[in-house]
N, C-alpha and C positions, 0 to 999 in steps of 0.2 A: 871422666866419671859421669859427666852429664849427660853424654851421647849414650851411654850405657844405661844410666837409669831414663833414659825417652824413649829409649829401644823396648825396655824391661816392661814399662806404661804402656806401650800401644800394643805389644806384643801379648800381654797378659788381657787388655779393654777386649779387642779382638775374640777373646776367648768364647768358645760358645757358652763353655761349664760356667764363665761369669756372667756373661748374659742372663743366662738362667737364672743364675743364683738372683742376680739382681731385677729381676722380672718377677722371680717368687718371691722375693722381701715386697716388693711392689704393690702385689695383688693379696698376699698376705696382709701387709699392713693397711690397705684400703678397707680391705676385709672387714678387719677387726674393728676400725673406729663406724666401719658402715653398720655393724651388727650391732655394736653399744652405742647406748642413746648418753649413755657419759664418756665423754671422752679422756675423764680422768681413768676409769675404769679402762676404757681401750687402753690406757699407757699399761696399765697393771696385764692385762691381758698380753700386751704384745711385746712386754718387759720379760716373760717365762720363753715368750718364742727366741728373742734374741740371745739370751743367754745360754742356750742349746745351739742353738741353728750357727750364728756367728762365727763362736768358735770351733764349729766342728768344719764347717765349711775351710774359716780361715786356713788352721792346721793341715788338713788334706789335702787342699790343693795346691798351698804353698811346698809342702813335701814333694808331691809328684812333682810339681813344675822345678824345684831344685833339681832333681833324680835324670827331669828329661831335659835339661837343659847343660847337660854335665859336659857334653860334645859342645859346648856352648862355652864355656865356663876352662874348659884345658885351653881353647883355641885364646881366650883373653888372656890365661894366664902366662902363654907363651910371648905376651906382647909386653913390650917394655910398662907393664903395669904394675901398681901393689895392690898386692894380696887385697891388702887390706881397703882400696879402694875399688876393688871387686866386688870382693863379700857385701861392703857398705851401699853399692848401687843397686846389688839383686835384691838386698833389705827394703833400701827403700822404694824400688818400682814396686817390690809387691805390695809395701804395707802402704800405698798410696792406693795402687790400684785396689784393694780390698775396701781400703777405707772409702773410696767414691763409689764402688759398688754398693756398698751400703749405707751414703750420706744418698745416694739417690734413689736407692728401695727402701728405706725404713727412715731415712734424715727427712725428705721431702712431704711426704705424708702427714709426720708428727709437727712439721713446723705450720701445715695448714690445717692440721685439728686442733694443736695444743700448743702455741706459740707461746710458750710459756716459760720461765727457767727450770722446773721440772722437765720442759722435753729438750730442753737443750742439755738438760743432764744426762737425759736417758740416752742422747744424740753421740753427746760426748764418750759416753762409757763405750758404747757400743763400738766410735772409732779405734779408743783404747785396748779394748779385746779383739779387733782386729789384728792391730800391730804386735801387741803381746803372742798370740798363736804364732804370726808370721816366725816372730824369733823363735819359738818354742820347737815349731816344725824344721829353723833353719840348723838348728842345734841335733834333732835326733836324722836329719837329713847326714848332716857332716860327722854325726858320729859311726851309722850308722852306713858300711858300702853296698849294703844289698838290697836291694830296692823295696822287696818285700818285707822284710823286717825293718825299714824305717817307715814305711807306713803302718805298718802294724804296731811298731813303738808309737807313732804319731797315735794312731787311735786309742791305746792303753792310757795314754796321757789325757785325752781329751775323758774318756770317763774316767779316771782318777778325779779330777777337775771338776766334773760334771755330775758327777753320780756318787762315787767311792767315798770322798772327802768328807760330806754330810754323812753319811752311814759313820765314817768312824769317828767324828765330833760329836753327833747324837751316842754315838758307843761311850766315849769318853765320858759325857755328861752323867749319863746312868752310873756309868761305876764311880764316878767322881761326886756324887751329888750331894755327898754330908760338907764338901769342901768351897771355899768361896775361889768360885772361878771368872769372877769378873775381868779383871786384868791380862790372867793367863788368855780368857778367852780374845781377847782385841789382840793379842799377840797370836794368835791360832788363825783368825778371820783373815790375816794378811799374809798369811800361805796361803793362799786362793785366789785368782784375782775373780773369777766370777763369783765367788761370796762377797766380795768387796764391793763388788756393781752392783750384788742383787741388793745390799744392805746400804747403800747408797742410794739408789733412785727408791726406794721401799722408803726409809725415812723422811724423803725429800717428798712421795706421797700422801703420807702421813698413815704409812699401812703400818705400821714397826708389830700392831698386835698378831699381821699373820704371820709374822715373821715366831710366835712365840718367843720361848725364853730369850730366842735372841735378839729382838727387838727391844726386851726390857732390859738387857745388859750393857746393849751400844747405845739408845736412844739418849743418852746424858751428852756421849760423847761425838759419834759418828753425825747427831742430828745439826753440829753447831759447826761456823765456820774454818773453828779450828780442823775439826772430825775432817771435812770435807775437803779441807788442803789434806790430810794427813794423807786422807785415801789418796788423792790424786798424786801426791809423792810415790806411795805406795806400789801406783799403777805404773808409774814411771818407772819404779825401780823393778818391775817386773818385765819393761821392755827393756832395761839397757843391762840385767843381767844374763839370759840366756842369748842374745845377740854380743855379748862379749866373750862369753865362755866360747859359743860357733864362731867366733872369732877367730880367736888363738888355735883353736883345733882345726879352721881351712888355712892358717897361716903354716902351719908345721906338718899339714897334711900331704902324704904322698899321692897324686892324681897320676 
């Protein structure tokens, strides 16, 4: 299992599309804290880029590299291996290797402008949404066997997440507004992990106002220790759901 996930690491580092990605988190994130004379503000700034750019990156290219890797993936499964310590190594080379592409494009930066526990917040989430996509992509990969339609589900998912989500919470809110949705809301927030992240490092910068209504409804809760374990539970249980569901489905899958 080891020798597969070292394989998975260097095979994925190697990659030019990560190269990239982690060169443009790089020059991105130098960017931002070079342009703002605050570096609190750089965090807010380059807090909207990670939560688009991350997970969209993560998800894609975790898909394809499943997809291309499939001639890869029959030949182990013909070796006295389990399934299930398969599945587990291609998980974690990729959501190691995503996560150091981006502890080294956007983690190194913020740790020399903003060495702060806010940026090791912002550090941490960002790891977090790496790995959560990785499973998200590993799951519409194994469900899906046609190469174009699991990227194409992989992208549906990411604006869902990214864009869709907010449109229909802000829907909800409007037609719901004679109604106290305090509670319902924190139970709504944690179907998303990137609303999670954003309303996380947002209260930990003390932005919660641009957050509107929503800042005023989680700031009692999400601002306070507790809030902050709940979230990171929360993000956890968003990586060990969808990498177990792709679990059971490459376990019983016909290749």
């Amino acid at each position: 299992m080891n020798k597969v996930i070292k394989y998975v690491i260097i095979d994925i580092l190697r990659s030019k599309i990560v190269l990239a990605y982690t060169l443009l988190l790089l020059i991105i994130s130098f960017s931002v804290f070079s342009l703002e004379g605050n570096s609190t503000k750089g965090l807010l700034s380059l807090l909207n880029l990670i939560l688009f750019i991350v997970p969209l990156v993560s998800i894609i290219f975790s898909t394809i590299y499943i997809y291309n890797s499939a001639e890869f993936i029959e030949l182990l499964v013909s070796q006295p291996l389990k399934r299930k310590n398969i599945w587990s190594s291609l998980f974690s080379g990729l959501s190691v290797s995503l996560s150091l592409a981006f502890l080294v494009g956007t983690g190194l930066p913020i740790m020399f402008y903003e060495p702060s526990a806010t940026g090791y917040v912002m550090v941490l989430v960002g790891c977090f949404l790496s790995v959560i996509f990785v499973g998200i992509a590993m799951l519409a990969s194994v469900i899906n066997r046609d190469k174009a339609k699991g990227i194409g589900a992989a992208i549906l998912i990411w604006l869902y997440f990214a864009l869709i989500f907010d449109g229909l919470v802000l829907f909800l809110l409007f037609q719901l507004s004679d109604y106290p949705l305090e509670k319902p809301m924190m139970i709504i927030s944690g179907l998303n992990p990137i609303d999670l992240s954003r309303i996380t490092v947002l209260l930990r910068l003390d932005e919660s106002a641009l957050m509107g209504y929503t800042g005023a409804v989680f700031k009692d809760f999400f601002g306070t220790n507790i809030g902050f374990i709940t979230t990171l539970i929360s993000l956890i249980i968003w990586i060990l759901i969808p990498f177990a569901i792709s679990l059971r489905r490459f376990k019983h899958k016909d290749l």
